[in-house]
C-alpha positions in Angstrom: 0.0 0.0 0.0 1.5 3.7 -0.3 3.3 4.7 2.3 0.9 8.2 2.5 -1.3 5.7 3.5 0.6 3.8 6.4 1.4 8.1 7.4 -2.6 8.9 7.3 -3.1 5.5 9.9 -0.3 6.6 12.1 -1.1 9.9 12.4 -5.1 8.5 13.7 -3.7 6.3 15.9 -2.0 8.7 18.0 -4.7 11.3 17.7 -6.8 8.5 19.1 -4.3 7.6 21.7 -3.9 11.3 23.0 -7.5 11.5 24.7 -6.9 8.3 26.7 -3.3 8.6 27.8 -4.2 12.1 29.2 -7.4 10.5 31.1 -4.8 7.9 33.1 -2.7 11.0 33.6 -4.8 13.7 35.1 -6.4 10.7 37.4 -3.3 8.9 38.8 -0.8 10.2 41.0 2.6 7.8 40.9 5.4 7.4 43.2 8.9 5.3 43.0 11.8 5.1 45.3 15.0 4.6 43.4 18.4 2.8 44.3 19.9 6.0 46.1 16.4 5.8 48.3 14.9 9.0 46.8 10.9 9.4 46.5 10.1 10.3 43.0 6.8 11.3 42.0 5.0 11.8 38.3 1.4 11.9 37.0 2.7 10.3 33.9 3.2 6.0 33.5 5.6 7.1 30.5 8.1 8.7 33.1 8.4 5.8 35.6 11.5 3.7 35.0 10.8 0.8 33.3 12.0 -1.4 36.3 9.8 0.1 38.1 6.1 -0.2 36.5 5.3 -3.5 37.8 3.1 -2.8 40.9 4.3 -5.5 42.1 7.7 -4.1 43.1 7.9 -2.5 46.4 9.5 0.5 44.8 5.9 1.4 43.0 2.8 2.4 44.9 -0.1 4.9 43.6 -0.9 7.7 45.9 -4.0 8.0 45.3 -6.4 7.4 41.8 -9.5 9.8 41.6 -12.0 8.2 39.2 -12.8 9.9 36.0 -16.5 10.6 34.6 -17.6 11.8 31.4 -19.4 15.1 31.4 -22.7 14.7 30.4 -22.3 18.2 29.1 -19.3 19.8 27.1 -20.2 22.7 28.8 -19.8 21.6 31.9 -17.0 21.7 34.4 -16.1 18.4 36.0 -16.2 18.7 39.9 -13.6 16.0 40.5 -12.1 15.7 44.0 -8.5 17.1 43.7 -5.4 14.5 44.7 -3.2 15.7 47.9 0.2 14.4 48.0 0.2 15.5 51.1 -2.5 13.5 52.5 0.6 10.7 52.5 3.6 12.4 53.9 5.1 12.0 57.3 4.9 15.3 59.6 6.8 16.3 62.6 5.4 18.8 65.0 6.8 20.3 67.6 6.6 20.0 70.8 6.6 22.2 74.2 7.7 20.1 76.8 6.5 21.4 80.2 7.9 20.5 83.9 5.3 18.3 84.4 6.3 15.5 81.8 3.5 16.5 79.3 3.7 18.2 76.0 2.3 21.2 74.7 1.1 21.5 70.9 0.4 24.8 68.8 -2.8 24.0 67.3 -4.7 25.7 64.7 -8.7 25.6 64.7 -11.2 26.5 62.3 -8.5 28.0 59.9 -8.0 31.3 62.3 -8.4 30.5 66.3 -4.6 29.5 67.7 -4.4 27.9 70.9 -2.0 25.7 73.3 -3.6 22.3 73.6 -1.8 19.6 75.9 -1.1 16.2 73.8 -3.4 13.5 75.6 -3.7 10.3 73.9 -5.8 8.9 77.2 -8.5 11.2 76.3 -11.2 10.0 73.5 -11.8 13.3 72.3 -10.4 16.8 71.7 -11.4 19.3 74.9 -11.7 22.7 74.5 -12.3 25.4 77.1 -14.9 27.6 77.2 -13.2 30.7 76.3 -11.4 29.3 73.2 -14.9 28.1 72.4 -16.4 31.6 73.0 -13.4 32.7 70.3 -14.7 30.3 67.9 -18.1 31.7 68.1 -19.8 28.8 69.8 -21.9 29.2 73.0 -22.1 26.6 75.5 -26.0 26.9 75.9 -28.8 24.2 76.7 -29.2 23.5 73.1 -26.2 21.5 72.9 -25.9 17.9 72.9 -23.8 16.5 76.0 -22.6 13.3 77.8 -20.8 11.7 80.3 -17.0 11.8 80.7 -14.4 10.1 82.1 -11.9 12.7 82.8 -9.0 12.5 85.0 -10.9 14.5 87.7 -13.4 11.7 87.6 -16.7 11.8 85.4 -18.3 15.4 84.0 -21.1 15.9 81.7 -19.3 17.4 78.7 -21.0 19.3 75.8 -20.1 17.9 72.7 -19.1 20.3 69.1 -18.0 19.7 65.9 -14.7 20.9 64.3 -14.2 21.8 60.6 -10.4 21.5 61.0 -7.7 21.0 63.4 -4.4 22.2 62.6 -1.3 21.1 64.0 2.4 21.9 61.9 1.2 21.1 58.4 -1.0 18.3 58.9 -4.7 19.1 59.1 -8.0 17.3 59.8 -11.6 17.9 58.9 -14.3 17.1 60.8 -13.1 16.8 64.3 -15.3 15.7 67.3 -14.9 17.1 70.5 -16.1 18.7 73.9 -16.2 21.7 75.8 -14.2 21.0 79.1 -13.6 23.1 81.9 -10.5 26.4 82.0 -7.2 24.5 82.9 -3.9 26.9 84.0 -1.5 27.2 81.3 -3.6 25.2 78.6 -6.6 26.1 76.3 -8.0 22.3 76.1 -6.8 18.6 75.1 -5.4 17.5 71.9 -7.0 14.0 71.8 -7.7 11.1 69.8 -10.0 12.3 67.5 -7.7 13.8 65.7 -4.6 11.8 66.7 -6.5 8.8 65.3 -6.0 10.0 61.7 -2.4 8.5 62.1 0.3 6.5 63.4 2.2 8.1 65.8 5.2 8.6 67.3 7.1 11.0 69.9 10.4 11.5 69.6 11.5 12.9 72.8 15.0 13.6 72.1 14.1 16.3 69.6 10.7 16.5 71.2 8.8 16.3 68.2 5.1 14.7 67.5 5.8 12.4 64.2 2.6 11.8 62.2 2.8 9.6 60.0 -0.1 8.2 57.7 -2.6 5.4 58.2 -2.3 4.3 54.1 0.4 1.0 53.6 2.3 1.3 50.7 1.0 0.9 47.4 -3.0 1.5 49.3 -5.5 3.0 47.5 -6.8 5.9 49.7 -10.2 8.3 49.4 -9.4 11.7 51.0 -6.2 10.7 51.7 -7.8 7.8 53.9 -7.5 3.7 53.5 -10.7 2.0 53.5 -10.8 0.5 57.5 -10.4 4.1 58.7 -13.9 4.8 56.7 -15.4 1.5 57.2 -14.5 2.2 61.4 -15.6 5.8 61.1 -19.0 4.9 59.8 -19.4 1.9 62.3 -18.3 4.4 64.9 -21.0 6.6 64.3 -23.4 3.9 64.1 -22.6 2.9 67.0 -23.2 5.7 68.7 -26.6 6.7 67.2 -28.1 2.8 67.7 -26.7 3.1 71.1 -28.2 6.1 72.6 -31.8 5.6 70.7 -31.7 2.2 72.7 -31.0 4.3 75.6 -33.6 6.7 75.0 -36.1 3.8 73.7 -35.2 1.4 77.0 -34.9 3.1 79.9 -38.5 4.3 81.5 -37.2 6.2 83.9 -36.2 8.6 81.6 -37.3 12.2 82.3 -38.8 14.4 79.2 -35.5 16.7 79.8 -33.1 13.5 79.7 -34.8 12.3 77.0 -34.7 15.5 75.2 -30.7 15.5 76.0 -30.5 11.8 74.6 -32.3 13.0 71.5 -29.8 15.5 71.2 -26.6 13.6 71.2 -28.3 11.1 68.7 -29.0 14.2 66.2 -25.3 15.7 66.7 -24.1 11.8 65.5 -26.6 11.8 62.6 -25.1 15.0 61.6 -21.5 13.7 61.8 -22.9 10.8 59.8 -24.4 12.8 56.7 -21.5 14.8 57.0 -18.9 11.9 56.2 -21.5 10.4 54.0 -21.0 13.4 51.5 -17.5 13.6 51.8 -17.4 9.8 51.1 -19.2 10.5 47.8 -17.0 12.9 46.7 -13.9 10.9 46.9 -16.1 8.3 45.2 -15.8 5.9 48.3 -17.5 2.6 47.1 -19.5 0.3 49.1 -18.1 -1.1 52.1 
C-alpha cells in the first residue's frame, strides 16, 4: 500500500491515543523510590523507569487514583475531588515540653483560632475550654448535645461540638469531634484522639517532636487521603453511637422528658457527623463497604 497511507493510519492512531493517555494521567498520582532511596513522583506512566512499572515491586505504589467521569455536558465543568500528595507524607510537630512530663502543641482551629492544647492520647476526644470556644463563636447553651465523661478528675457531663479543621504543623484534619471541658492553667483544652486517630504516631522525645505519619500502607489505595478501615471504622463508629443512645432513649423508663430531650440530642449531633462523612465519602467516590 502507499506509504501516504501507512502516514494517514499513524497519524489517527495517535490522535486517538492522546485523549486516553491524558485521562490515566490527570487521574493517577505515581510514586517510585529509586536505588539512592529518593521518593520520585509523576502523573505520567511514561516517566516511571521501566524497572519500576510492575506494581508488584515494592519500589511502586499509587498515591491516590481519583475516578474519572464523562461530562454529560461539554459545557460543563467536572467537579472531581483534587489529589493531595500530602494526605501521604510524614509530619513532625513540635513540641513544648512542660515541667510536668506532658507536652504542649500549637494548634490551629477552624482556619483562624490558635491555641496551646496539651497532647493526651488517654483522652477520647479533643477538649476545649470555654473561652477558646467563646473565640470560635460557639456558646455553651442548653441547646447543645452532651454526655458523660471520664476525665482525670473523675466523670463530668461534657457538651459535645463539631470541628471543621484541626491544625497542628502542616497536617490538618476535617471534621473533628470534641467537647467543651472546663478552664485549665496554662492550657486552652486537650489535643485527643480524634484527631490523633488519623495517624500513626510517634514522639520523639530527644528532639521533642510529635511524628505523624499516615494510616495508608504502601501501594494502598486511599479516598481523602484515607484507606478504606479508617472509613469503614468511622462509619461503624458513628453507628454505633446513634443505635446506642436511641436504645437508651427507647429502653430506659425512667427517663425524664428533659433526659430524653438530652438523649435525643446527642443522637441528632451523630446523625449530623454521619451525613456529613457520607457526603464527603461520595466525593472521593468511596464505594460500598
Amino acid at each position: 500500500m502507499p506509504k501516504s497511507f501507512y502516514t494517514f493510519l499513524n497519524g489517527l492512531l495517535i490522535l486517538l491515543v492522546l485523549p486516553f493517555t491524558a485521562n490515566i494521567s490527570d487521574a493517577t498520582i505515581f510514586s517510585w523510590k529509586d536505588e539512592n532511596g529518593i521518593t520520585h513522583f509523576t502523573d505520567s506512566p511514561e516517566q516511571i523507569p521501566p524497572k519500576y512499572r510492575d506494581r508488584e515491586m515494592e519500589g511502586l505504589r499509587i498515591i491516590e487514583e481519583v475516578p474519572f467521569e464523562e461530562s454529560s455536558s461539554s459545557n460543563s465543568k467536572m467537579n472531581l475531588p483534587v489529589t493531595r500528595l500530602n494526605h501521604l507524607q510524614e509530619y513532625k510537630v513540635p513540641l513544648i515540653s512542660t515541667n510536668s512530663g506532658n507536652f504542649i502543641v500549637d494548634t490551629t482551629i477552624n482556619g483562624k483560632v490558635k491555641v496551646k492544647l496539651m497532647l493526651d492520647t488517654g483522652a477520647s476526644l479533643m477538649s476545649l475550654s470555654p473561652e477558646v470556644c467563646r473565640k470560635l463563636g460557639i456558646k455553651e447553651t442548653s441547646n447543645l448535645p452532651a454526655i458523660q465523661m471520664q476525665t482525670a478528675n473523675g466523670i463530668s457531663r461534657n457538651k459535645l461540638i463539631a470541628l471543621d479543621k484541626v491544625k497542628i504543623g502542616d497536617a490538618e484534619v476535617d471534621l473533628v469531634e470534641a467537647s467543651i471541658g472546663k478552664e485549665m492553667l496554662g492550657i486552652e483544652g486537650l489535643l485527643g484522639m480524634s484527631f490523633l486517630s488519623n495517624f500513626r504516631m510517634e514522639i520523639n522525645h530527644t528532639e521533642s517532636e510529635l511524628i505523624l505519619k499516615p494510616l495508608a500502607k504502601p501501594g494502598e489505595q486511599v479516598w481523602g487521603g484515607k484507606p478504606a478501615f479508617w472509613w469503614k471504622s468511622k462509619f461503624k463508629y458513628y453507628n454505633t453511637q446513634i443505635n446506642g443512645y436511641k436504645l437508651k432513649a427507647m429502653h430506659t423508663k425512667t427517663l425524664s422528658n428533659q433526659e430524653s430531650k438530652a438523649v435525643t440530642k446527642v443522637v441528632r449531633f451523630y446523625e449530623d457527623l454521619h451525613k456529613k462523612l457520607t457526603r464527603r465519602a461520595s466525593f472521593f467516590g468511596l464505594p460500598k463497604i
